[in-house]
DRENVOMAR-107194 format. One record per residue (C-alpha): residue number from 1; x, y, z; residue in three letters. Coordinates in Angstrom, 2 decimals, m for minus. Layout:
n:NUM | xx:X | yy:Y | zz:Z | res:Ala;
...
***
This chain:
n:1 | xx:27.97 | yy:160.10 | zz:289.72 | res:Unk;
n:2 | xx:26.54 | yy:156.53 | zz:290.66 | res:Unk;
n:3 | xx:28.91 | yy:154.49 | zz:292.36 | res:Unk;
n:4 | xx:29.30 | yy:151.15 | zz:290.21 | res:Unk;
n:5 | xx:30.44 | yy:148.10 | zz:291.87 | res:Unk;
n:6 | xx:33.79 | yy:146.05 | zz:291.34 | res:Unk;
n:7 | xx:32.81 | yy:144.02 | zz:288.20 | res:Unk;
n:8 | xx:33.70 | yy:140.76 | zz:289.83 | res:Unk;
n:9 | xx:32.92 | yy:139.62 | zz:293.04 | res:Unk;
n:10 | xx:35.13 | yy:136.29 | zz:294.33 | res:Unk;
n:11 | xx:33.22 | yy:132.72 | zz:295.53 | res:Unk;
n:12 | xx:35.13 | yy:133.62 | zz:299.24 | res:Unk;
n:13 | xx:33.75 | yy:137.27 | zz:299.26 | res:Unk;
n:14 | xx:30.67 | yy:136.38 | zz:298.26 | res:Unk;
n:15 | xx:29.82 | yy:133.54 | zz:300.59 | res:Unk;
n:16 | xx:31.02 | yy:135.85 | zz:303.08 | res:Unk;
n:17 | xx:28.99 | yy:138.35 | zz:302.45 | res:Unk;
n:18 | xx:25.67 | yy:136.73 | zz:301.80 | res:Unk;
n:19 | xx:26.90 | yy:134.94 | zz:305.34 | res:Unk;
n:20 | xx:26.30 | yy:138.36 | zz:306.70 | res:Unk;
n:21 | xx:22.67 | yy:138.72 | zz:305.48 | res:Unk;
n:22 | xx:23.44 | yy:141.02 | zz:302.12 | res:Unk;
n:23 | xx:20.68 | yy:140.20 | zz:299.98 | res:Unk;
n:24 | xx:21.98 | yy:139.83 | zz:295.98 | res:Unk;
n:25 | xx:20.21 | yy:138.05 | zz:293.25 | res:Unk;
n:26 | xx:22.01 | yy:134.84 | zz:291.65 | res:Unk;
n:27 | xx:21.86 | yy:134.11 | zz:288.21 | res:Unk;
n:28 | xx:23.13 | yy:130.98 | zz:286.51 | res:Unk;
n:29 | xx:24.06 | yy:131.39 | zz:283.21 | res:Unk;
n:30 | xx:26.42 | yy:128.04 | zz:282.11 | res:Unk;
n:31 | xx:26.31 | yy:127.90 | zz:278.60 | res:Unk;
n:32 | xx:28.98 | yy:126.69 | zz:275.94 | res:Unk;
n:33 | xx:29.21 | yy:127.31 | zz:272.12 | res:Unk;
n:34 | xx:27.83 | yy:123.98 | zz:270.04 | res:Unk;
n:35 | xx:26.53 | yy:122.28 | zz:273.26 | res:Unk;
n:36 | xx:22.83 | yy:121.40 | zz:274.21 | res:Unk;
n:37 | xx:21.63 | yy:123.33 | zz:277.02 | res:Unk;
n:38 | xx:23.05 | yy:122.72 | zz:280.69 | res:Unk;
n:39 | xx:19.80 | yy:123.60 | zz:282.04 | res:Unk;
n:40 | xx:19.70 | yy:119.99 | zz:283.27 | res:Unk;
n:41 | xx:22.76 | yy:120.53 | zz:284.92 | res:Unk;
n:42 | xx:21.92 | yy:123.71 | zz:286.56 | res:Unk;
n:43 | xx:18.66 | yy:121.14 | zz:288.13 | res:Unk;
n:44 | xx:21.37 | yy:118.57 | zz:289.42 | res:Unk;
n:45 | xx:23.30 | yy:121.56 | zz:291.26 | res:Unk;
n:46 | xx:23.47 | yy:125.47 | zz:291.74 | res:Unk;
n:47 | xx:24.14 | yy:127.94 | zz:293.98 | res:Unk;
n:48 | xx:21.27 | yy:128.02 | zz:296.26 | res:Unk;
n:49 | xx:18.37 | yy:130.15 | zz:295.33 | res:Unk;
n:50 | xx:20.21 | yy:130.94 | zz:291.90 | res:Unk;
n:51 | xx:18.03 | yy:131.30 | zz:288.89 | res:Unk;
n:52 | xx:18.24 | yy:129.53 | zz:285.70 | res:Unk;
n:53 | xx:19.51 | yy:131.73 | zz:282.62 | res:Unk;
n:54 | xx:18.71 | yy:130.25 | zz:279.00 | res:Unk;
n:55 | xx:21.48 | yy:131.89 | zz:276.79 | res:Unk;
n:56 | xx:20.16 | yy:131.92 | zz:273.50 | res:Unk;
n:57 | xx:16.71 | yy:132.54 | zz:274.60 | res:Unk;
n:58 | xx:17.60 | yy:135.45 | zz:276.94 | res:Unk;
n:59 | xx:21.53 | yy:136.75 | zz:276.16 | res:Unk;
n:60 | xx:20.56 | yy:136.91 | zz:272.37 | res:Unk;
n:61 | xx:18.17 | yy:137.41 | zz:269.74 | res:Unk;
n:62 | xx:16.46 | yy:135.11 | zz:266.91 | res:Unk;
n:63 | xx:19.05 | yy:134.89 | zz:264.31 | res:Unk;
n:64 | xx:17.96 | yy:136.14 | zz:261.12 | res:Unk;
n:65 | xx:17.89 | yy:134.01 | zz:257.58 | res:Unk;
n:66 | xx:20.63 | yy:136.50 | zz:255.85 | res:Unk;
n:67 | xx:23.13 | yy:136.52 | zz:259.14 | res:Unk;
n:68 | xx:22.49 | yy:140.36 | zz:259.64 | res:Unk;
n:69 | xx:23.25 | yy:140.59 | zz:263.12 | res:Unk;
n:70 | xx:25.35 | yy:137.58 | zz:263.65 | res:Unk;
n:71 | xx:25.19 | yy:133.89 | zz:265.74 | res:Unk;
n:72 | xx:23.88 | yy:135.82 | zz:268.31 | res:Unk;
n:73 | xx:21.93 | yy:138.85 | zz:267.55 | res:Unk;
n:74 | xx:21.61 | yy:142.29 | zz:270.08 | res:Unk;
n:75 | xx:18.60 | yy:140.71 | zz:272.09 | res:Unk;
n:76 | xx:15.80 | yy:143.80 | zz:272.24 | res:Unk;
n:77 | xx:15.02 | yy:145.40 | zz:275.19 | res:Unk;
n:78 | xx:11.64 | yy:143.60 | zz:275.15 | res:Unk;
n:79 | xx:12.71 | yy:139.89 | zz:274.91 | res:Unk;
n:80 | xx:15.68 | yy:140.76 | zz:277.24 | res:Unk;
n:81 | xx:13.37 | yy:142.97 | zz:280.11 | res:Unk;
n:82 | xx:10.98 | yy:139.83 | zz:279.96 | res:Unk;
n:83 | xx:13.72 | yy:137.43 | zz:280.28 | res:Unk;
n:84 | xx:15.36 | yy:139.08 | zz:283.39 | res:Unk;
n:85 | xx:12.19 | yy:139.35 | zz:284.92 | res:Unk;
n:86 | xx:10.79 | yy:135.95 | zz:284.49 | res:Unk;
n:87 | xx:14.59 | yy:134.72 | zz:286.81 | res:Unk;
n:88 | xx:13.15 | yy:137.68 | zz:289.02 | res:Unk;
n:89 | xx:15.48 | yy:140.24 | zz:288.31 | res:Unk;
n:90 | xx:14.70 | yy:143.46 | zz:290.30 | res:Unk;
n:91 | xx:15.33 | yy:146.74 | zz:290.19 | res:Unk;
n:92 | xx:16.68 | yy:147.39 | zz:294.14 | res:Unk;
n:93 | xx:18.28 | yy:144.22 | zz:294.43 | res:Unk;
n:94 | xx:22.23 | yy:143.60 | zz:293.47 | res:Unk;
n:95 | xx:22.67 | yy:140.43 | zz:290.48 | res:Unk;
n:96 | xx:26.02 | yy:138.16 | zz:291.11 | res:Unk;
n:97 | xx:25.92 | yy:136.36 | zz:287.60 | res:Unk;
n:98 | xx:27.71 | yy:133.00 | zz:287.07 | res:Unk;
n:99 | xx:28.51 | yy:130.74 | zz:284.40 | res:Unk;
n:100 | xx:30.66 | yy:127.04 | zz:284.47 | res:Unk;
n:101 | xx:34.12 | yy:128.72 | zz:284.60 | res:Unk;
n:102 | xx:35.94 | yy:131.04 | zz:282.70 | res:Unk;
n:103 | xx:33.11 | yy:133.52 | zz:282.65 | res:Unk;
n:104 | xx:32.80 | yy:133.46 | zz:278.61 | res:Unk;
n:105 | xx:28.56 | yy:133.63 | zz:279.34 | res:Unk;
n:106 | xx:28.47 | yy:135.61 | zz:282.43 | res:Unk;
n:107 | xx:29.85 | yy:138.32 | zz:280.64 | res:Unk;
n:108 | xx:27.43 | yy:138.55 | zz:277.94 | res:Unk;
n:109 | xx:25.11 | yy:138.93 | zz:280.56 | res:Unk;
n:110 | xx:26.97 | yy:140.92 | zz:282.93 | res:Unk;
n:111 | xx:27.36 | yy:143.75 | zz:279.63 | res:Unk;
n:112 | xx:23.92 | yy:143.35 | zz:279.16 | res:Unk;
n:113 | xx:22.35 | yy:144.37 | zz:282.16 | res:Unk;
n:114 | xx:24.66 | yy:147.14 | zz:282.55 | res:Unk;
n:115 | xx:23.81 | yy:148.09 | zz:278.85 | res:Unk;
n:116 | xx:20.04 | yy:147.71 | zz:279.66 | res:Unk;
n:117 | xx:20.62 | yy:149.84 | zz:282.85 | res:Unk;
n:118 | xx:21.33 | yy:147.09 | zz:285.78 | res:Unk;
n:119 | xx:24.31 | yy:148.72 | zz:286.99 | res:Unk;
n:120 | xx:25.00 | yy:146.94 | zz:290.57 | res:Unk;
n:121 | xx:25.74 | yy:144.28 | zz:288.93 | res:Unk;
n:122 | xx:29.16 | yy:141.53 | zz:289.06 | res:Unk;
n:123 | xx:30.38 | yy:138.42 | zz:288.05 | res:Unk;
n:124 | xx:31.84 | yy:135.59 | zz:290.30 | res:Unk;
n:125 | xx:34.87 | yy:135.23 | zz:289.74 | res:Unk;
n:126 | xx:35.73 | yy:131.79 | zz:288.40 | res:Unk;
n:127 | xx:31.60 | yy:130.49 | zz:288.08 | res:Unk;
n:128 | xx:30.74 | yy:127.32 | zz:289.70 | res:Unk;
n:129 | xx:34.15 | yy:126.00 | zz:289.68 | res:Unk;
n:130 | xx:35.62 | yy:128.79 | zz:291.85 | res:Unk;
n:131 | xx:32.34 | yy:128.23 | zz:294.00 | res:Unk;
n:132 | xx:33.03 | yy:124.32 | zz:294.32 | res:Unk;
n:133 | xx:37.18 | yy:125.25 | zz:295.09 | res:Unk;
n:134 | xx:36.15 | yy:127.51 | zz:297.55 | res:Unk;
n:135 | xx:33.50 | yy:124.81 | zz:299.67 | res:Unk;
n:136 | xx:30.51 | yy:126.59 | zz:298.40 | res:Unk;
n:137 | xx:26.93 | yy:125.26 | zz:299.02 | res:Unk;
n:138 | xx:25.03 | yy:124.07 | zz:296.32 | res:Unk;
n:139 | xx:21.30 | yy:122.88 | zz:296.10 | res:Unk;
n:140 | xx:19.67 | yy:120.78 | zz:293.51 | res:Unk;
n:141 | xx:15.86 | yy:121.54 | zz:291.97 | res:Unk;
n:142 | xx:14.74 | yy:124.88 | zz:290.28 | res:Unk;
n:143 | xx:13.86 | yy:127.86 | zz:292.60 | res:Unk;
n:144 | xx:12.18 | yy:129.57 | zz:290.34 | res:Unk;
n:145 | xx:11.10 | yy:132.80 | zz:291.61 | res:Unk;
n:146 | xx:7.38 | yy:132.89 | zz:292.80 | res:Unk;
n:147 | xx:6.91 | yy:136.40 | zz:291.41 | res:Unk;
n:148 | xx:7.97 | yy:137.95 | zz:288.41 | res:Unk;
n:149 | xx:10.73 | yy:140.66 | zz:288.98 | res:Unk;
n:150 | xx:10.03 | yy:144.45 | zz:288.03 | res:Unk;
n:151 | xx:13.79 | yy:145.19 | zz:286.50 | res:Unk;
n:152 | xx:13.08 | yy:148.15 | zz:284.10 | res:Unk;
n:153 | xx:15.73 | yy:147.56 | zz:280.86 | res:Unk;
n:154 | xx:16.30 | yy:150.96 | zz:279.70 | res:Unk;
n:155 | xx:19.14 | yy:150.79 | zz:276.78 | res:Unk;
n:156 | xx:21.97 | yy:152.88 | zz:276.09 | res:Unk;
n:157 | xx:24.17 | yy:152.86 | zz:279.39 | res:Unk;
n:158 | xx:27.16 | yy:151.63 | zz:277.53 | res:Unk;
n:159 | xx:28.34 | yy:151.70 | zz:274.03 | res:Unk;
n:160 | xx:27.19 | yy:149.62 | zz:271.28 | res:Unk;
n:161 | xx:28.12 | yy:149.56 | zz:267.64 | res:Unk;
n:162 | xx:27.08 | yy:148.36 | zz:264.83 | res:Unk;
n:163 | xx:29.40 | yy:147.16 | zz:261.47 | res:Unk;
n:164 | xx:29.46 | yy:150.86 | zz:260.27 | res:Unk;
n:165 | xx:30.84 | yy:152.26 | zz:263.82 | res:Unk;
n:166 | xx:33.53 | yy:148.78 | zz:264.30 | res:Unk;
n:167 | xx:34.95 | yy:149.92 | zz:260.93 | res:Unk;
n:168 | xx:35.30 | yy:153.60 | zz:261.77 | res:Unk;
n:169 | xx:37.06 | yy:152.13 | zz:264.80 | res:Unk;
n:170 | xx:39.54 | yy:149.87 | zz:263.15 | res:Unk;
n:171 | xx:40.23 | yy:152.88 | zz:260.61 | res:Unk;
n:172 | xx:40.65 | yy:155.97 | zz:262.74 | res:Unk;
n:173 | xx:40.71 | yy:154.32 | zz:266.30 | res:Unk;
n:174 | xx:41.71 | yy:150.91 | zz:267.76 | res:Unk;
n:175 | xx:39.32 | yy:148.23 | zz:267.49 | res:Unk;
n:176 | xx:40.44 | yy:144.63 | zz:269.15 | res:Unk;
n:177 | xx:39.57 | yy:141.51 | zz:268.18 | res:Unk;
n:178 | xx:38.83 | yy:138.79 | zz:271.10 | res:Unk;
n:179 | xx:39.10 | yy:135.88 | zz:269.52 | res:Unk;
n:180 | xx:41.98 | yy:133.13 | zz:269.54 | res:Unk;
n:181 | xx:44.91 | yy:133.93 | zz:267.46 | res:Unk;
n:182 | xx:44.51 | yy:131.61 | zz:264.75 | res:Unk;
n:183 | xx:40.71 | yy:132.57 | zz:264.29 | res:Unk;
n:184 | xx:41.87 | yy:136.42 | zz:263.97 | res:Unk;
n:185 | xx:44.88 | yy:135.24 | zz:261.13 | res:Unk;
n:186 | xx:42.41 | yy:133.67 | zz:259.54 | res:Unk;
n:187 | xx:43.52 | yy:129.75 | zz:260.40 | res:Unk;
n:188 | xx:41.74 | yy:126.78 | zz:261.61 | res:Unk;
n:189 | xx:38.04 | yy:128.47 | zz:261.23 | res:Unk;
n:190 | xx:35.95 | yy:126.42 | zz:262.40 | res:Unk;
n:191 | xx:32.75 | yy:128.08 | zz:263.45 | res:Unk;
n:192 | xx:32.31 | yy:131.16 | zz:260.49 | res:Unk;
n:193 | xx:32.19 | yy:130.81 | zz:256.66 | res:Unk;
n:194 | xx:34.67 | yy:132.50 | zz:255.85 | res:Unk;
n:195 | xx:38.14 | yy:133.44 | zz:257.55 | res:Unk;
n:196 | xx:39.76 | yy:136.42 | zz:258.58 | res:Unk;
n:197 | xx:39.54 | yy:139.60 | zz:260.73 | res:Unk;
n:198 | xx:37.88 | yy:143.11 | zz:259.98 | res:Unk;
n:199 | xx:41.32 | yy:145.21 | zz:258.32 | res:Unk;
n:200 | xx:43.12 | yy:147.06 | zz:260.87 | res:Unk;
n:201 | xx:41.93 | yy:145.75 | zz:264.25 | res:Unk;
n:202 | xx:44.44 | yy:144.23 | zz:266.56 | res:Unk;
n:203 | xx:44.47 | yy:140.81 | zz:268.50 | res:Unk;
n:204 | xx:44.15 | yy:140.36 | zz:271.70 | res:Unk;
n:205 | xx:42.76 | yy:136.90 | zz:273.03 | res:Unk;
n:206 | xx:39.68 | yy:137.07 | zz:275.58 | res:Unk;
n:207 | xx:40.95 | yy:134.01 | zz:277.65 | res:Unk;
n:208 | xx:44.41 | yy:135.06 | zz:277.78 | res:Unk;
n:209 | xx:43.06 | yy:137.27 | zz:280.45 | res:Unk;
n:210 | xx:42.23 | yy:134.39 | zz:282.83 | res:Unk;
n:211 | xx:44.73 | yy:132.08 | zz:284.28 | res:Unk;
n:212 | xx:44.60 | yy:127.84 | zz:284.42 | res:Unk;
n:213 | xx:41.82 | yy:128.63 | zz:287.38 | res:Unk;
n:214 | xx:39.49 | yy:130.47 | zz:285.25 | res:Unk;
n:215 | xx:40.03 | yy:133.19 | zz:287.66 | res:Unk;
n:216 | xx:40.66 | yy:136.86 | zz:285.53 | res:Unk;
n:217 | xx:43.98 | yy:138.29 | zz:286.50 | res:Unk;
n:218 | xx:45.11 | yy:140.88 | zz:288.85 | res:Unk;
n:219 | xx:43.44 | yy:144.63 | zz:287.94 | res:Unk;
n:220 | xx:47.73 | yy:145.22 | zz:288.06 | res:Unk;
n:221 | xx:48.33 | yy:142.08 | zz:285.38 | res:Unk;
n:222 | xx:45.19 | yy:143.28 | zz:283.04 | res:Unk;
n:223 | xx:46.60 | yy:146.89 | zz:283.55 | res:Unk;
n:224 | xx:50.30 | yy:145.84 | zz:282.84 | res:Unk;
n:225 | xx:49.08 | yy:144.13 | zz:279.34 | res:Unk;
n:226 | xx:46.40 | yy:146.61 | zz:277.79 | res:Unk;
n:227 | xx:48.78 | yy:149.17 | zz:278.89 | res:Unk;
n:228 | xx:51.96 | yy:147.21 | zz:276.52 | res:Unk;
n:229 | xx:49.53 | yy:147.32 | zz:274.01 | res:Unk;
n:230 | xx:48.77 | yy:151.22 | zz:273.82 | res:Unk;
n:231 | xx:45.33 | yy:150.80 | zz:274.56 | res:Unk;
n:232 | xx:45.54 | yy:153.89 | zz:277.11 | res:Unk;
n:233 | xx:46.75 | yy:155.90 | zz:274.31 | res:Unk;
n:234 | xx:43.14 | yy:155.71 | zz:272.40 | res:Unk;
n:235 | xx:40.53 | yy:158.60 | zz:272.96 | res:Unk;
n:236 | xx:38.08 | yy:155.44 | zz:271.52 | res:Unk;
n:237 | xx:38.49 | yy:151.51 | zz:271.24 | res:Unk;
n:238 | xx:36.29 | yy:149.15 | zz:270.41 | res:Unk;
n:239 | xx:35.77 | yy:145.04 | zz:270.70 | res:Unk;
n:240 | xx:34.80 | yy:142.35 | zz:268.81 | res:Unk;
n:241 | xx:35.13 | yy:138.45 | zz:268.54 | res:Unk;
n:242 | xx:32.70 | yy:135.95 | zz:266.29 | res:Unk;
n:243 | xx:29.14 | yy:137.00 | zz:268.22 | res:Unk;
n:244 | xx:29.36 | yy:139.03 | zz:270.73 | res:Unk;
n:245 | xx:30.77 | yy:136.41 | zz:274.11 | res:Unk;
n:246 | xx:34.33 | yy:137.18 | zz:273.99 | res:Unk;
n:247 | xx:34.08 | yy:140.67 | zz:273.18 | res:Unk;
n:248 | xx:32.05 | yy:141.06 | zz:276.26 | res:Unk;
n:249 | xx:34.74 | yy:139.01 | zz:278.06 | res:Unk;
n:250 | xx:37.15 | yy:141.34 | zz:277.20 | res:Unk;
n:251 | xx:35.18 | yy:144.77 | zz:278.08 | res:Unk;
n:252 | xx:34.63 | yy:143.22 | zz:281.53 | res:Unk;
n:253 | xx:38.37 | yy:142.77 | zz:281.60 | res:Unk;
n:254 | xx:38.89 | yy:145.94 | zz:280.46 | res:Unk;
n:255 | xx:36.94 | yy:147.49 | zz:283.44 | res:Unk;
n:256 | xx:38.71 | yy:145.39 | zz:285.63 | res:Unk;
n:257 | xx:42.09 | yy:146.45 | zz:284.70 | res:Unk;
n:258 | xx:40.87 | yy:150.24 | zz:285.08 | res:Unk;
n:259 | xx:42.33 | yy:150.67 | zz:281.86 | res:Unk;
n:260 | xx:39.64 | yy:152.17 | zz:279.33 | res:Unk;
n:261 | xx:35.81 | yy:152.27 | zz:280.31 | res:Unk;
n:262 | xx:33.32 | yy:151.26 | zz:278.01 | res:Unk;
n:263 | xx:34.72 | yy:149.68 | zz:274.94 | res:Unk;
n:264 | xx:32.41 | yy:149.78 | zz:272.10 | res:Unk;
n:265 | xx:31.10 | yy:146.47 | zz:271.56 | res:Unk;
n:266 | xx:30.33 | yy:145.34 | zz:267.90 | res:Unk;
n:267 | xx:27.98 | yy:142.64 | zz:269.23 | res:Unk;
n:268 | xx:27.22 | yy:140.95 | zz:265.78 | res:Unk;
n:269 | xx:30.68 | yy:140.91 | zz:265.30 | res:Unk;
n:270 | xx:32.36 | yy:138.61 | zz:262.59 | res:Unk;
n:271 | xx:29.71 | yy:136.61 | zz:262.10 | res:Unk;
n:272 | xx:27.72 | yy:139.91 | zz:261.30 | res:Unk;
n:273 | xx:30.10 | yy:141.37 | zz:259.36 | res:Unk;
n:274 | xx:30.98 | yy:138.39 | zz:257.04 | res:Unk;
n:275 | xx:27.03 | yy:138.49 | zz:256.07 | res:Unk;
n:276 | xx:27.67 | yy:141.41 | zz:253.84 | res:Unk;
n:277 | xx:29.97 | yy:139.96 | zz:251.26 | res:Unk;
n:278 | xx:30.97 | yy:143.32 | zz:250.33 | res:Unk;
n:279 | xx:32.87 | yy:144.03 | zz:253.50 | res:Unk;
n:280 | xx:36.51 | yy:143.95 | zz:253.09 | res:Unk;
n:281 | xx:38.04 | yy:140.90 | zz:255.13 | res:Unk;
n:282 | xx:41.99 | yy:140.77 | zz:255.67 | res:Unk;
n:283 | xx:44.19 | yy:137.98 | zz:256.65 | res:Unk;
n:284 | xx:47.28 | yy:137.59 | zz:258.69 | res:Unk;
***
């Protein structure tokens, strides 16, 4: 059985450890829903010799005209192999993956290398702002890799589902719902068409699982609350949100709290499932 790495990594441990000479590849993937691109931020200051992650040209797919697939679409294993290779992603060398903060983007990566077969793999702990706290250096420019790297995406290391396999979830399973607790009763929708949650799945909030630091909780905090509600209890669970970020948030929690490995992820999520207006939607 291949040993797997903690999924998170802190900004102490890993200065520490790249102190001592261990060679890991940084990527930089800041990124927030609505908002232009923080590439230009990433040029004014990363960690040094990170490289630059475009989220909706890398993490995710064109979006299609009808919404099939959702506000951010399964990326293939084509656009995403080409993407991690052009930030020099390689196949013998460990990725550390950071976003701003509370780790909403690093996640989507983070379950998308380790779907696409990148299994050493983590996520700092806290992104840049941990980094900063913790008297992290930072460099300015882009370091963009001189060669290309040779990571070889092969798909199917964890489990993905599609609309078909969230509702067999929510109907004979336990499928969760990441999002905020108003967006999952169906109030103050902002962002979708139309309001709601997929019948039968169960809330549970993707950023209630970090505290005011954007640090996750303990493994024993995360355990404590999946295990209050029954999560352990399920031979199968899934997870879902609007497209695909929080419910990739939540499977990394998940792992963390050593609770269940490998949620399914419905990556199109609400905004895929609302494209089918046949689709039952229920309301709290």
């Amino acid at each position: 059985m291949t040993h797997l790495p903690h999924p998170l990594v802190s900004a102490h441990r890993l200065a520490a450890r790249l102190e001592a000479g261990e060679r890991f590849h940084l990527l930089d993937v800041r990124w927030a829903l609505g908002q232009p691109s923080m590439h230009e931020a990433y040029l004014h200051a990363h960690l040094p010799g990170a490289c630059w992650v475009e989220f909706e040209d890398a993490l995710s797919d064109a979006v299609s005209d009808d919404g099939a697939g959702g506000r951010h679409p399964m990326p293939s294993l084509d656009r995403f192999q080409d993407a991690m290779r052009a930030a020099g992603v390689r196949n013998d060398v460990p990725v550390v993956v950071y976003d701003a903060a509370n780790g909403l983007a690093a996640a989507r990566c983070w379950w998308l290398l380790r779907y696409f077969g990148k299994l050493d793999v983590q996520v700092l702990d806290g992104g840049l702002a941990a980094w900063k706290q913790a008297g992290g250096a930072l460099e300015g420019g882009d370091p963009t890799p001189t060669q290309r790297g040779d990571f070889i995406a092969t798909p199917r290391h964890l489990t993905l589902v599609d609309a078909d396999g969230a509702e067999e979830l929510a109907a004979r399973h336990l499928l969760v719902d990441a999002r905020p607790a108003d967006r999952f009763a169906g109030q103050n929708e902002t962002i979708d068409p139309v309001a709601g949650h997929i019948p039968g799945a169960v809330n549970i909030p993707a950023l209630s699982n970090i505290g005011a630091d954007g640090c996750f909780l303990t493994s024993d905090d995360l355990a404590t609350r999946f295990t209050a509600r029954g999560i352990p209890r399920h031979e199968r669970v899934g997870v879902y949100c609007g497209s695909g970020v929080q419910a990739a948030h939540l499977a990394l929690a998940l792992e963390v709290s050593g609770v269940f490995d490998d949620p399914a992820v419905y990556i199109g999520s609400w905004s895929d499932w609302i494209s089918d207006p046949e689709r039952p939607v229920e309301r709290d």
